[in-house]
DRENZA-407902 format. One record per residue (C-alpha): y, x, z; residue in one letter. Coordinates in nm, 3 decimals, m for minus. Example, Ala and Ser with C-alpha at 12.3 -4.5 7.8 and 13.67 -1.06 7.14 Angstrom:
<recs>
REC       y       x       z residuo
REC  m0.450   1.230   0.780       A
REC  m0.106   1.367   0.714       S
</recs>
This chain:
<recs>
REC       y       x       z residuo
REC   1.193  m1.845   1.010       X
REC   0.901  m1.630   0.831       X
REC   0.932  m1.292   0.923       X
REC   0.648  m0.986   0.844       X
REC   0.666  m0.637   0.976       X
REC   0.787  m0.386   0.666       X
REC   0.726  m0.047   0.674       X
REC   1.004   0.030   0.415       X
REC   1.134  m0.110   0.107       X
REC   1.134   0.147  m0.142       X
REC   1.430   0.102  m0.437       X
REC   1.411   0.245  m0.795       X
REC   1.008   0.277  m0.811       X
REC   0.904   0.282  m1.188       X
REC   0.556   0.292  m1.117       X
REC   0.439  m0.014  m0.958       X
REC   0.557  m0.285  m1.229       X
REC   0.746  m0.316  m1.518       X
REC   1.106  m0.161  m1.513       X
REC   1.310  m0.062  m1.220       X
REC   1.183  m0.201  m0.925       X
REC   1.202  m0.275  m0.546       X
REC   0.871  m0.243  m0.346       X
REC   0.845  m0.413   0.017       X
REC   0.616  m0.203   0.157       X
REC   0.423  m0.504   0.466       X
REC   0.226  m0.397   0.732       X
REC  m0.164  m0.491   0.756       X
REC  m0.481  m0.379   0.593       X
REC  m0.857  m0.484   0.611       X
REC  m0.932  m0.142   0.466       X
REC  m1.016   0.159   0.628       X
REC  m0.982   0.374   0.253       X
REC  m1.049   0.708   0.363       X
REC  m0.743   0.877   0.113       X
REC  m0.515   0.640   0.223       X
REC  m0.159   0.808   0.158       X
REC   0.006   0.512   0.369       X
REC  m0.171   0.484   0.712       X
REC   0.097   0.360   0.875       X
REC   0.058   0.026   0.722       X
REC  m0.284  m0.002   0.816       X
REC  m0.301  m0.199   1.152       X
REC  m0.062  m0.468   1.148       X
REC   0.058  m0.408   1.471       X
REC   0.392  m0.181   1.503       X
REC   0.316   0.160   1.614       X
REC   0.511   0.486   1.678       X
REC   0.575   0.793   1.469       X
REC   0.627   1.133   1.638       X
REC   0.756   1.398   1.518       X
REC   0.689   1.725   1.739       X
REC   0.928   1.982   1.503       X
REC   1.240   1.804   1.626       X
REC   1.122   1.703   1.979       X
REC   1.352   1.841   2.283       X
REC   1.091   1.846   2.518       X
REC   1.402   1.631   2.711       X
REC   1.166   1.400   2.888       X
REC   1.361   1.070   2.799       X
REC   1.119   0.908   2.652       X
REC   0.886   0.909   2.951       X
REC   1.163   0.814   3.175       X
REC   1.265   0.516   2.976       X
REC   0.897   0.376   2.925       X
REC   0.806   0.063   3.129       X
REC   0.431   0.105   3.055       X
REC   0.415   0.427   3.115       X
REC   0.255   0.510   2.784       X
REC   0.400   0.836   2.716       X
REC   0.303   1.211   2.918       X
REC   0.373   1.533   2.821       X
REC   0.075   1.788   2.826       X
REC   0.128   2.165   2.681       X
REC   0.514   2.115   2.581       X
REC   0.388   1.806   2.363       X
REC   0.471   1.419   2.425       X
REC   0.137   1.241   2.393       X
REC   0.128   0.850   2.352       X
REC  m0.103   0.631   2.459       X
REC  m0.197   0.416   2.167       X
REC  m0.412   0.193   2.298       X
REC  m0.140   0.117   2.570       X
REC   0.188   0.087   2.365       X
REC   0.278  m0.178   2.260       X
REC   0.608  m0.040   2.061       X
REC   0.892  m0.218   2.213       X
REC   1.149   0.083   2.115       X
REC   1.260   0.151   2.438       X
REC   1.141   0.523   2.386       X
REC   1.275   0.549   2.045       X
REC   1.622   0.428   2.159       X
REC   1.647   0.710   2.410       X
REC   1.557   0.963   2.206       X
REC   1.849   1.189   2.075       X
REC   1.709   1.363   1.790       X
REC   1.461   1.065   1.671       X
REC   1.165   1.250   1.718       X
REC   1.010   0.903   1.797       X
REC   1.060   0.583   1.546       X
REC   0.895   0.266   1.512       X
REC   0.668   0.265   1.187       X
REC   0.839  m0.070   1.074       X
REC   1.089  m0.343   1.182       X
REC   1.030  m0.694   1.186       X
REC   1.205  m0.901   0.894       X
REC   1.323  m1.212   0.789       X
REC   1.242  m1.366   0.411       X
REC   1.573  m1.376   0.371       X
REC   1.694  m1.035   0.530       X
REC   1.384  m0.863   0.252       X
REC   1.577  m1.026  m0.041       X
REC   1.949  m0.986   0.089       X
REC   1.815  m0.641   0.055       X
REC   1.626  m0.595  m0.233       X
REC   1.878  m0.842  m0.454       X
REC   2.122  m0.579  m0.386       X
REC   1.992  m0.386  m0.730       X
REC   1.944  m0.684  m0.956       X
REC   2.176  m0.525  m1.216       X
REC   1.896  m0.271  m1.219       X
REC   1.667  m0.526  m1.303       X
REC   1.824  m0.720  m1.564       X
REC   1.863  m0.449  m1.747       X
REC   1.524  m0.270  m1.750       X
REC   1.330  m0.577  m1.699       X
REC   1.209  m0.487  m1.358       X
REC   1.194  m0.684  m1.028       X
REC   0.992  m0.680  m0.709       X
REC   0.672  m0.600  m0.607       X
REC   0.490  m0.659  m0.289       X
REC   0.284  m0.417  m0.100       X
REC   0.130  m0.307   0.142       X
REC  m0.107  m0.297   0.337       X
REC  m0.259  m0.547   0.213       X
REC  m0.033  m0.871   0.066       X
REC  m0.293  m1.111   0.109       X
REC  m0.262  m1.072   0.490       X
REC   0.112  m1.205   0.448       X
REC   0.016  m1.557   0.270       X
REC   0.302  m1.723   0.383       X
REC   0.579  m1.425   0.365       X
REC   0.471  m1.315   0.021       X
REC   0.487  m1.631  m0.118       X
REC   0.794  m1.742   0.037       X
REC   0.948  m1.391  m0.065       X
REC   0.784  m1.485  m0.407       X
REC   0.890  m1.801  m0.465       X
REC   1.322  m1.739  m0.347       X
REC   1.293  m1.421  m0.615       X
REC   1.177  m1.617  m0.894       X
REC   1.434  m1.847  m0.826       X
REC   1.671  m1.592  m0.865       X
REC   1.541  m1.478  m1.186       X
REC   1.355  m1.167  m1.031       X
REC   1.059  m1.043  m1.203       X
REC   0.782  m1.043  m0.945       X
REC   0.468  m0.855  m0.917       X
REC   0.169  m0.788  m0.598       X
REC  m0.018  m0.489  m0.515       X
REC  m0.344  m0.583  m0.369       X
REC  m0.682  m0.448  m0.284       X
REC  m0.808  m0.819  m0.395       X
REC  m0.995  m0.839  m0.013       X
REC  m0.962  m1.158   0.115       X
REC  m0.932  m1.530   0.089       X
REC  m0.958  m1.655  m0.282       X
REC  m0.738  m1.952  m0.162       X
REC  m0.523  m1.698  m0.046       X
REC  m0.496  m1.488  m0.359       X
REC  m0.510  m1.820  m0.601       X
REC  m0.189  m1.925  m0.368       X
REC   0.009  m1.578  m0.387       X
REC  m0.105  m1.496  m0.756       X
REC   0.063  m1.848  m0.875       X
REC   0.450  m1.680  m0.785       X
REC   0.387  m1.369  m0.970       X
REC   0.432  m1.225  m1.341       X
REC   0.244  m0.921  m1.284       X
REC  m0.055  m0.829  m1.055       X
REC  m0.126  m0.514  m0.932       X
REC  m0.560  m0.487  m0.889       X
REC  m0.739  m0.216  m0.746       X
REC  m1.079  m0.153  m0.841       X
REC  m1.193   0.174  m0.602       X
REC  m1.543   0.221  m0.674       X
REC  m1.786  m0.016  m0.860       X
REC  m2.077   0.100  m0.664       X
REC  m2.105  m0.164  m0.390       X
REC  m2.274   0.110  m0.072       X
REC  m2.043   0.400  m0.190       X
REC  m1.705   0.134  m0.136       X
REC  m1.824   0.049   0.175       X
REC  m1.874   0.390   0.281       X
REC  m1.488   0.468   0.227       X
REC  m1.313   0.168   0.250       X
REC  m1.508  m0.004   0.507       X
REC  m1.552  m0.349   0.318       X
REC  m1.772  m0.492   0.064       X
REC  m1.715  m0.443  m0.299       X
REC  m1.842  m0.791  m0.426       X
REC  m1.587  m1.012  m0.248       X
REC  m1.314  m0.819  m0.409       X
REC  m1.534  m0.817  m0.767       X
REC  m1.561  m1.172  m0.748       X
REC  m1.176  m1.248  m0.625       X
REC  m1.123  m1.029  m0.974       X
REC  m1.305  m1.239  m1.170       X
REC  m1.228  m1.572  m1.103       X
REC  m0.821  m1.444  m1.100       X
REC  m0.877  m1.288  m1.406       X
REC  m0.914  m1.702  m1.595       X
REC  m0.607  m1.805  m1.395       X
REC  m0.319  m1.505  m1.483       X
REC  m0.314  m1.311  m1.806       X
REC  m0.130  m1.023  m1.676       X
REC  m0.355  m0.801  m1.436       X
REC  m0.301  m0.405  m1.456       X
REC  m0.677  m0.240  m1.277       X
REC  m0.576   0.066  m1.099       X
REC  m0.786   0.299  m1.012       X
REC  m0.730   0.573  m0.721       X
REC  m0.872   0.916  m0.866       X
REC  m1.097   1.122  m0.548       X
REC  m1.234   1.410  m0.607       X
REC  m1.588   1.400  m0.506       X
REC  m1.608   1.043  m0.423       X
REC  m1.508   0.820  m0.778       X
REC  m1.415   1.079  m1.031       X
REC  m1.736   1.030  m1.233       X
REC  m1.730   0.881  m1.599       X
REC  m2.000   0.640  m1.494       X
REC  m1.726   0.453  m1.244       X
REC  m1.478   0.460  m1.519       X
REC  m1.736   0.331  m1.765       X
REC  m1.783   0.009  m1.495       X
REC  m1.425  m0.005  m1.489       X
REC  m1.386  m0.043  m1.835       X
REC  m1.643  m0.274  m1.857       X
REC  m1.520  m0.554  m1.607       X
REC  m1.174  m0.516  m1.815       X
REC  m1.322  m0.583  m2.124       X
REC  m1.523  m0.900  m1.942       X
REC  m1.231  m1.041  m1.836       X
REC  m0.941  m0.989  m2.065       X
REC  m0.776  m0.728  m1.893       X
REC  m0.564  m0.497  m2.134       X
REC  m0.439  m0.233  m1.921       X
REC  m0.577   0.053  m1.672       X
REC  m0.414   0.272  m1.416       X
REC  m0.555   0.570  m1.339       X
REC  m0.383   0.689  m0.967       X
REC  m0.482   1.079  m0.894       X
REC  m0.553   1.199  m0.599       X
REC  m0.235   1.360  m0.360       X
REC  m0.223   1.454   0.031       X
REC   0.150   1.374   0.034       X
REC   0.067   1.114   0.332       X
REC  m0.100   1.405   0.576       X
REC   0.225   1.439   0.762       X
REC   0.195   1.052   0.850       X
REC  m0.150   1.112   1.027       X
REC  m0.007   1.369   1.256       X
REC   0.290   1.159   1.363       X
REC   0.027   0.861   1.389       X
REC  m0.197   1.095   1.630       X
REC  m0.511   1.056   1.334       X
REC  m0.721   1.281   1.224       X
REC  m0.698   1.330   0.837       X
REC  m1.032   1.302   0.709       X
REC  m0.964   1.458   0.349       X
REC  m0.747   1.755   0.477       X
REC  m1.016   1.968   0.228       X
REC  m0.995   1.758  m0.060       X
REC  m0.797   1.849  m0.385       X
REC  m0.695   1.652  m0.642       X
REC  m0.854   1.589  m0.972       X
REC  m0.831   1.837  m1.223       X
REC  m0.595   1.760  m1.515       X
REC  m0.828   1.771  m1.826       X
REC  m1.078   1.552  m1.603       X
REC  m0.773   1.281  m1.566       X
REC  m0.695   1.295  m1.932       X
REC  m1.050   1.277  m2.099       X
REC  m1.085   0.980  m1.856       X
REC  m0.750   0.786  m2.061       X
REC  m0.899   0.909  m2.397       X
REC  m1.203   0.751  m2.291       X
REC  m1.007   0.421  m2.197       X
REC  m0.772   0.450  m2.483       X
REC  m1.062   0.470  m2.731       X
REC  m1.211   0.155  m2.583       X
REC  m0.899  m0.067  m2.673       X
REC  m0.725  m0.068  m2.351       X
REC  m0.346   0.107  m2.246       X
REC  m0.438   0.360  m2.021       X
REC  m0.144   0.504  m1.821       X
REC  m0.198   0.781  m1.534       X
REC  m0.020   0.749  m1.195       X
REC   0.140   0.419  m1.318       X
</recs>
């Protein structure tokens, strides 16, 4: 039985496909992007959330640890995260569920007993499902299995992906879906290292050579102030469209709606200061795109 860890499956997203849409949200990424709104799907290991507003203080969770991973200090639980391995037994003793696992472990078939639950919704505004992440190409054989039992059942399907990785892997995936989902971050190869962690020309070249296999490809591309708001990375952008056929761009604004997730994940929040990009800067970046011959759609 293939089974991945999901974080959550979100229902009635309209921004991450065509139509209405389900997105299975897998746990698992190579990058380290330093606005990342989702850290909890980062490592693919399961890991623990804590929430110190509606922690007791009862002391439960310490008792009921086996590994003694958990200590209190100052009226605050404190986890040892290189220790834990997230079993649960903490989170199960906890009465007001200050303590959760990030994700649960699931089945192929439990993800689309789930997600086929809305297919009305899909039918009728010609959307589907779309796989996220973390990173999708880190769940070869889930996503395509997951993939593969959708289109079968007549469900529009669609990947987000950061494009790092195998191009066997992506070539494999990318064959099961109508839709692909491609980030492009920053076109200069030693600023994307700097805040992603990873190089720049695997996931240019992955582009590339997907771009003469599927002839639907939407670039995305996340807005940060300060680090790729700057004409001459949407001018690149543009560029490797045009090069390879792509007709549409996504342009993804900058938000800090994922700090909370840091603190419950015991991270530091690198961006705390940042704000995000101002609105005529966003828009004279899609006139710019729109004026060039491509659909240009912002937070899509």
């Amino acid at each position: 039985m293939i089974k991945s860890v999901v974080c959550e499956i979100e229902k009635y997203a309209t921004h991450d496909g065509p139509g209405i849409r389900s997105i299975v949200f897998l746990k698992g990424c190579p990058l380290t992007c330093l606005w990342c709104a989702n850290p909890e799907t980062q490592r693919k290991e399961n890991e623990l959330y804590y929430n110190f507003t509606t922690c007791i203080q009862c002391k439960r969770c310490i008792k009921a640890c086996e590994k003694d991973v958990l200590f209190a200090i100052d009226e605050k639980i404190h986890i040892d995260r290189e220790k834990c391995t997230a079993c649960g037994q903490c989170v199960t003793k906890c009465p007001m569920g200050a303590l959760q696992l990030v994700g649960k472990e699931m089945s192929v078939d439990e993800v689309f007993a789930e997600v086929s639950k809305d297919m009305v919704f899909y039918q009728q505004s010609g959307g589907g499902i779309t796989i996220s992440g973390g990173e999708v190409l880190m769940h070869e054989e889930f996503a395509i299995a997951l993939l593969q039992k959708s289109k079968e059942n007549y469900i529009n399907t669609a990947i987000e992906t950061s494009g790092f990785g195998s191009w066997k892997v992506l070539f494999n995936i990318a064959k099961h879906c109508d839709v692909i989902l491609f980030d492009i971050k920053h076109t200069d190869k030693k600023i994307h290292r700097e805040v992603t962690g990873v190089d720049y020309k695997v996931i240019l070249d992955n582009f590339q050579q997907l771009s003469k296999i599927h002839n639907h490809i939407i670039i995305r591309v996340p807005l940060i102030t300060g680090w790729n708001d700057c004409i001459e990375n949407i001018e690149d952008v543009v560029q490797i469209a045009k090069e390879n056929g792509s007709r549409e761009i996504h342009l993804l604004p900058y938000h800090s709606l994922g700090r909370e997730k840091y603190n419950q994940l015991g991270r530091k929040y690198s961006l705390a200061e940042i704000k995000s990009p101002e609105d005529i800067v966003v828009n004279n970046f899609k006139e710019y795109i729109i004026k060039q011959g491509l659909k240009c759609v912002i937070g899509g």
